[in-house]
C-alpha positions as CSV (number, residue, x, y, z in Angstrom):
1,X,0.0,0.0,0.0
2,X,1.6,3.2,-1.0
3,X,0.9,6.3,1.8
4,X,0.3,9.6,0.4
5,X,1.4,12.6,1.6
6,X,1.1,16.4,1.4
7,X,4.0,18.1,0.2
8,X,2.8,21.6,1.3
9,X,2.7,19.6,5.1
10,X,6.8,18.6,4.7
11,X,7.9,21.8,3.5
12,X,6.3,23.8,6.8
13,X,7.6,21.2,8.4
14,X,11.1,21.3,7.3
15,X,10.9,25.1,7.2
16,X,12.4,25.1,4.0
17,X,11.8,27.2,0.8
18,X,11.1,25.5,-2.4
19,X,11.7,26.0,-5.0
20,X,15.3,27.6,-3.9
21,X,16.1,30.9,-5.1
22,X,16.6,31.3,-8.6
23,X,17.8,34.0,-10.5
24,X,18.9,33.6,-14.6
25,X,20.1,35.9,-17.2
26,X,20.9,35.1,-20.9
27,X,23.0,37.3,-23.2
28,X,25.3,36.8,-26.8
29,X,28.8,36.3,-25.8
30,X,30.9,36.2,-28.9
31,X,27.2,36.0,-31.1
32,X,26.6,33.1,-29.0
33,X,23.4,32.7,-26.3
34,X,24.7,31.9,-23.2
35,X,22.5,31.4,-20.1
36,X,23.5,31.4,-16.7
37,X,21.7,30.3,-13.9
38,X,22.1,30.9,-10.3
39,X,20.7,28.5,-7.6
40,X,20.8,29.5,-4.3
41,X,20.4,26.1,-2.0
42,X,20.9,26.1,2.2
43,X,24.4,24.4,2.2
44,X,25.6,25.3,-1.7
45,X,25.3,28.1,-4.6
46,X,25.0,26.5,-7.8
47,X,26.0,28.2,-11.0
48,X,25.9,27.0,-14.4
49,X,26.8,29.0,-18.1
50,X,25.4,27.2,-20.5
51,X,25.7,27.7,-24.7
52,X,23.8,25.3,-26.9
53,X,22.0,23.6,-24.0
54,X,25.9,22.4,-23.4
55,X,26.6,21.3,-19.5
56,X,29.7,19.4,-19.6
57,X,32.4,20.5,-16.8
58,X,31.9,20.7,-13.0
59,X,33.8,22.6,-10.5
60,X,33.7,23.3,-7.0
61,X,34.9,26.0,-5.0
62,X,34.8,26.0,-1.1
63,X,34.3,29.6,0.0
64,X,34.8,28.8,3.9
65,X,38.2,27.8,3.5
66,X,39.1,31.9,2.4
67,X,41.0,34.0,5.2
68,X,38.4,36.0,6.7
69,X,40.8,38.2,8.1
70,X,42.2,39.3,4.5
71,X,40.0,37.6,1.5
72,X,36.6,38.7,0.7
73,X,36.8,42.0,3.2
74,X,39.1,43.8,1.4
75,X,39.2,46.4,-0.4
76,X,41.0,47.0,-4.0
77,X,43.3,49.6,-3.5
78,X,43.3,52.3,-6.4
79,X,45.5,51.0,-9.8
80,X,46.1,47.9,-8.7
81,X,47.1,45.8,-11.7
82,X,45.8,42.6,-10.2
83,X,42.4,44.3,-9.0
84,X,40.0,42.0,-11.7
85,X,42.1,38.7,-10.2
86,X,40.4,36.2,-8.1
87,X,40.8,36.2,-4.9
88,X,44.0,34.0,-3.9
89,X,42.8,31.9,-1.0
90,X,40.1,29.9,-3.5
91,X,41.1,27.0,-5.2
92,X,38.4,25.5,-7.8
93,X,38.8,22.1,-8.5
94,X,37.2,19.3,-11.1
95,X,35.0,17.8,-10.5
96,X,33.4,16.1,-14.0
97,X,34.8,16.9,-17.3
98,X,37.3,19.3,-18.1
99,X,39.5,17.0,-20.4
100,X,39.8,19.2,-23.1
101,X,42.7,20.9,-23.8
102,X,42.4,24.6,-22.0
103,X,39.1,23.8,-20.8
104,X,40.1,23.1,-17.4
105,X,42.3,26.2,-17.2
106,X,39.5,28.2,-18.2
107,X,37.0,26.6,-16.2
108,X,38.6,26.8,-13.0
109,X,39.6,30.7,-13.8
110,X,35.7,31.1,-14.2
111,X,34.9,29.3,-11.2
112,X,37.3,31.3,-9.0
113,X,36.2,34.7,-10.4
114,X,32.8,33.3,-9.5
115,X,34.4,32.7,-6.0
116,X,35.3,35.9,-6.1
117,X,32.7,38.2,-6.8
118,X,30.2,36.2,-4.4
119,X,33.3,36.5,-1.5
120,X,33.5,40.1,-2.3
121,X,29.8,40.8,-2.3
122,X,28.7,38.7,0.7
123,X,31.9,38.7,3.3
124,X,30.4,36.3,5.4
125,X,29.3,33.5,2.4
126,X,30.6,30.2,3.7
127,X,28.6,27.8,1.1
128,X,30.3,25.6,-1.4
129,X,30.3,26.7,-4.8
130,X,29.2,24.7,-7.7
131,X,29.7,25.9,-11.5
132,X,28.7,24.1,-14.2
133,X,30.0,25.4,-17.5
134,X,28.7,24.1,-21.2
135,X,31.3,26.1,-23.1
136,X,31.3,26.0,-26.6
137,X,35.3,26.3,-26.8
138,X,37.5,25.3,-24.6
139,X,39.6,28.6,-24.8
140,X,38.2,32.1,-24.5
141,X,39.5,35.5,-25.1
142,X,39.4,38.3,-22.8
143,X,36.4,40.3,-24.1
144,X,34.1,36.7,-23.9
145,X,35.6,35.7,-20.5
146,X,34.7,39.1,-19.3
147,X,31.6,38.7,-21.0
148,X,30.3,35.3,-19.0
149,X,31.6,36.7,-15.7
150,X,28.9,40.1,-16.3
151,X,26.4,37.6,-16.8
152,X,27.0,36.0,-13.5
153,X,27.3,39.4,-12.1
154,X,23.5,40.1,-12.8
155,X,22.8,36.5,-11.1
156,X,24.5,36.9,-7.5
């Protein structure tokens, strides 16, 4: 015998939104529709940039292990040359995919900038971070990179 339930019931019960929030954006990068989509779960952001319905390479980034003392609560001094870097205390690491030649390079560059801006923005953001990227090339130049990363911007 199968026992229903109501889900309405086990979400007051577990206090929990659902859906999460969700924010998305689409935009041409390089003449190309790229969407990106930012999930916002209890214990993890999720972030994926997506061309051609593409979703091949997974990264994580863990945003508690940052110094608070330095990373995230700074501020860019005035003509710094490495101002648009990511932050150095992140690491981004594979997690699926990424065999192509450049594309974990770029991917983790992404992810880290990703890091970044959500460290920057929210000091006190201790949640994993997931990106999934569907990429049409492995490589990007600066103008497209720059590109992606303002998408996410509009997300976070």
């Amino acid at each position: 015998m199968v026992e229903s339930f109501d889900i309405n019931a086990l979400q007051e019960s577990l206090a929990l939104p659902f859906p999460v929030p969700t924010k998305q954006v689409a935009g041409l990068v390089n003449g190309v529709k790229t969407e990106v989509l930012v999930m916002s779960f209890s214990d993890k952001i999720m972030v994926t940039i997506s061309q051609g319905g593409r979703l091949a390479h997974w990264l994580h980034v863990p945003l508690e292990n940052r110094n608070p003392g330095t990373d995230g609560l700074h501020t860019i001094s005035e003509g710094a040359d490495d101002s648009l870097l990511p932050l150095s205390g992140l690491t981004a690491t594979s997690l699926l995919g990424g065999h192509a030649p450049g594309q974990d390079t770029v991917g983790q560059l992404l992810a880290r900038q990703i890091g970044s801006a959500i460290a920057t923005k929210t000091p006190g953001e201790n949640r994993l971070l997931v990106v999934g990227l569907g990429l049409g090339t492995a490589t990007t130049d600066r103008d497209a990179f720059f590109a992606v990363v303002d998408l996410v911007l509009q997300c976070i």
